[in-house]
C-alpha positions as MATLAB code, in Angstrom:
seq = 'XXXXXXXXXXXXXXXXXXXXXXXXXXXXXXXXXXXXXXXXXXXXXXXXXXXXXXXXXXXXXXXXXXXXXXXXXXXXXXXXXXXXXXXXXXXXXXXXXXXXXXXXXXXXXXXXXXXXXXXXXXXXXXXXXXXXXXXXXXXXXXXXXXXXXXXXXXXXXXXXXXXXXXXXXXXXXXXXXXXXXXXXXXXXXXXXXXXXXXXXXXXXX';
ca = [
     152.158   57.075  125.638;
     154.059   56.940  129.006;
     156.062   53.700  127.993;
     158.143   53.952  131.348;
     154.631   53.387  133.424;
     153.187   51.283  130.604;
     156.152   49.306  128.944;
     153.597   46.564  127.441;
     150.956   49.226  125.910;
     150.087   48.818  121.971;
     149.184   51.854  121.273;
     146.077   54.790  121.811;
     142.854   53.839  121.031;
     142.396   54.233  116.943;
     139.440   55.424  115.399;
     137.343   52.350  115.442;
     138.153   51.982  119.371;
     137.342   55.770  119.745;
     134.122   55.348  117.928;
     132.982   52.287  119.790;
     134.578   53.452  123.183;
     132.955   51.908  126.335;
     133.731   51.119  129.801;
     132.808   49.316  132.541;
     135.043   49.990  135.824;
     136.322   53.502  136.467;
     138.461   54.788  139.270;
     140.836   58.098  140.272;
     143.934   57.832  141.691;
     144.443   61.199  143.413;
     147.323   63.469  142.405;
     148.685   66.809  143.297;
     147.503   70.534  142.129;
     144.198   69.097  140.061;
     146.080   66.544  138.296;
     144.719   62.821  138.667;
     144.967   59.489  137.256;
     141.933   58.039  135.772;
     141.746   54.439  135.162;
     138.897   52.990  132.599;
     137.907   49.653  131.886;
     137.710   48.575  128.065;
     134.529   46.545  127.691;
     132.790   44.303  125.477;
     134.739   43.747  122.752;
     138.199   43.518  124.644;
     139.013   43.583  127.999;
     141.804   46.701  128.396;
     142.347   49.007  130.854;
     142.997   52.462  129.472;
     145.155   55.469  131.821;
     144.480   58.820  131.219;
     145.537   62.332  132.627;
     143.029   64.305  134.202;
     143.466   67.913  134.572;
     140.511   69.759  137.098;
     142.572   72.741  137.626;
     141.823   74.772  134.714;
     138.279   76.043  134.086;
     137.774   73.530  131.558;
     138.576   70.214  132.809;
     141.019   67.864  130.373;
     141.342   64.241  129.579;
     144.531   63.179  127.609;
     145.185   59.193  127.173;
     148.573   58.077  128.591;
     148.624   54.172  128.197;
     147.439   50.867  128.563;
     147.362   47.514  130.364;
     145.638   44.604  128.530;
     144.045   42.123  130.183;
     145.528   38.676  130.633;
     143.553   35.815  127.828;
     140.109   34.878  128.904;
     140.205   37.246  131.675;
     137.105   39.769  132.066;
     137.805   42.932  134.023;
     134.974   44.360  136.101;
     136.053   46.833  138.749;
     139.687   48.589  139.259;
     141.047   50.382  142.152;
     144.594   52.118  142.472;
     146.904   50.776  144.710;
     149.277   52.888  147.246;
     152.719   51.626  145.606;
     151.447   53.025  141.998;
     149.982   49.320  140.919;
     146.648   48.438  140.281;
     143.471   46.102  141.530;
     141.313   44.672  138.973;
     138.467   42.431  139.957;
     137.501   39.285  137.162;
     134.273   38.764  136.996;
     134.099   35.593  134.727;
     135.721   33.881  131.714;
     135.237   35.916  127.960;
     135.332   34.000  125.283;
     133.834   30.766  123.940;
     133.030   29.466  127.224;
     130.959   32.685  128.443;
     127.646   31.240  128.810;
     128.882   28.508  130.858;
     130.742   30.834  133.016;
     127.729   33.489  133.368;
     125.818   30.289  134.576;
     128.359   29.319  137.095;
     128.236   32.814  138.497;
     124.354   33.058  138.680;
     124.330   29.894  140.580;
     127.287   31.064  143.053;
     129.989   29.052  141.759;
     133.419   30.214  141.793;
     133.999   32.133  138.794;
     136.751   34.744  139.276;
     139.511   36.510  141.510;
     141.338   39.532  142.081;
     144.409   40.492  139.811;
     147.206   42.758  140.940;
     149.099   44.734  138.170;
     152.475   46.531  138.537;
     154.912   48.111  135.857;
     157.381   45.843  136.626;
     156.186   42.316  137.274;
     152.629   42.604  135.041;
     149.503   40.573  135.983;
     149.397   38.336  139.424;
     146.449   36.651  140.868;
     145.738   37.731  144.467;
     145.817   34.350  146.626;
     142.396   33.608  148.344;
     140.694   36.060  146.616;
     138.361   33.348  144.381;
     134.683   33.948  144.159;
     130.992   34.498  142.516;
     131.447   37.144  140.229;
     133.927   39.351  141.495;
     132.829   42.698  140.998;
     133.442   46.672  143.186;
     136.587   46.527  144.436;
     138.610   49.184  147.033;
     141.330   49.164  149.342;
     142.425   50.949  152.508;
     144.513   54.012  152.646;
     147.620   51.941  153.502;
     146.743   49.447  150.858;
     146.588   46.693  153.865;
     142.879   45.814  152.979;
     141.002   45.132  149.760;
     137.077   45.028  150.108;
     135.234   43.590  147.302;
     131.918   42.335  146.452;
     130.778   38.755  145.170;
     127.701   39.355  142.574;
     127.178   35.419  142.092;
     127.278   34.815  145.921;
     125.390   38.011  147.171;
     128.291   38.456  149.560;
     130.960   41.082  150.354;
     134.499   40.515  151.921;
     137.431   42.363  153.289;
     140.837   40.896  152.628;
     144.425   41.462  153.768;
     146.634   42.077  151.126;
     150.214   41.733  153.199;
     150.203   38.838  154.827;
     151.451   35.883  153.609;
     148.310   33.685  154.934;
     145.349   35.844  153.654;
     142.946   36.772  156.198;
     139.297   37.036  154.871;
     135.902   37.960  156.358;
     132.808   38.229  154.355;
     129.388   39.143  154.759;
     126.071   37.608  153.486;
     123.786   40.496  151.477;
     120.011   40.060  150.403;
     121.100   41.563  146.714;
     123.580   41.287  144.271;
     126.648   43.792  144.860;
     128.166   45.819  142.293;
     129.845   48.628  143.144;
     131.509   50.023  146.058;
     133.291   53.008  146.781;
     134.325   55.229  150.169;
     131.863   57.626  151.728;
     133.416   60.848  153.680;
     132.942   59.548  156.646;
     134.889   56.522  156.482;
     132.099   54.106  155.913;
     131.862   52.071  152.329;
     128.903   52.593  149.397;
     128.067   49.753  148.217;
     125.465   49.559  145.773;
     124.086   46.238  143.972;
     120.837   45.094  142.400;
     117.851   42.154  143.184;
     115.776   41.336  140.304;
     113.297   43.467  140.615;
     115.470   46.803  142.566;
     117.587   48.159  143.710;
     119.813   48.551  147.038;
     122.298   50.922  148.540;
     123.970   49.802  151.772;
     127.107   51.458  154.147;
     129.145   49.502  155.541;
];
């Protein structure tokens, strides 16, 4: 456990958690000489993200857990995304708990459901202002970190954001599908991939 990086983490995954281990949002921060950060999403029965180490650079690849950030009370994690500074982006998709149903309702009508949380070492959890919507879900951001891009799976929509101004600035698209996840292409473009009832869709944007 890297307490420095993750001063509020319980503990490793014990052997119940390792047995039952899921995820739902995964993303790589990149690092030097085959090292990387890998970021995992806890899901269902808690919403955590869990940090490992990820070694490419020997002929067998390694994983070895270095902390964890828990999510804040009621708050479901979807998608994550590294930031530039050494934070993290973590979309909420819609209330866990006792009021679920109601909130998965909410979303599949295209009511507001969720937002985008920032995370740091030092300061914790912070909502991102203007950043409410429809199932929040994929989630990236520019090189610089000036832009987050994210996708809106109640709404069908997907929006670009700036993340340093103090008023943010936000465009958004209208889709024909449900988004889900988005990630860069090579050339500079953005994957996005998402889902109609009966298919589904692959767009770049």
């Amino acid at each position: 456990l890297d307490k420095t990086a993750y001063p509020t983490c319980h503990g490793a995954p014990d052997a119940a958690e390792q047995k039952s281990f899921s995820t739902l949002g995964i993303s790589l921060r990149l690092g030097a000489a085959g090292v990387h950060t890998l970021y995992a999403i806890r899901y269902p029965t808690v919403s955590r993200v869990h940090v490992f180490e990820l070694d490419v650079a020997a002929e067998q690849p390694s994983v070895t857990w270095i902390g964890c950030v828990e999510a804040p009370e009621t708050i479901l994690l979807n998608s994550i995304v590294p930031l530039p500074d050494g934070g993290f982006l973590a979309s909420h998709f819609y209330e866990r708990g006792p009021n679920t149903a109601a909130a998965r309702e909410r979303t599949l009508a295209g009511g507001i459901s969720g937002e985008l949380w920032r995370w740091h070492a030092r300061t914790g959890w912070s909502k991102v202002a203007g950043s409410e919507g429809s199932g929040l879900n994929g989630v990236e951001v520019s090189a610089d970190g000036q832009w987050v891009y994210f996708g809106e799976w109640g709404a069908q929509t997907f929006s670009r954001m700036s993340l340093r101004d103090s008023t943010p600035r936000r465009e958004t698209v209208k889709l024909e599908f449900r988004p889900d996840n988005v990630h860069w292409a090579p050339d500079g473009m953005l994957l996005l991939a998402g889902h109609t009832d009966t298919g589904s869709n692959v767009v770049k944007i």
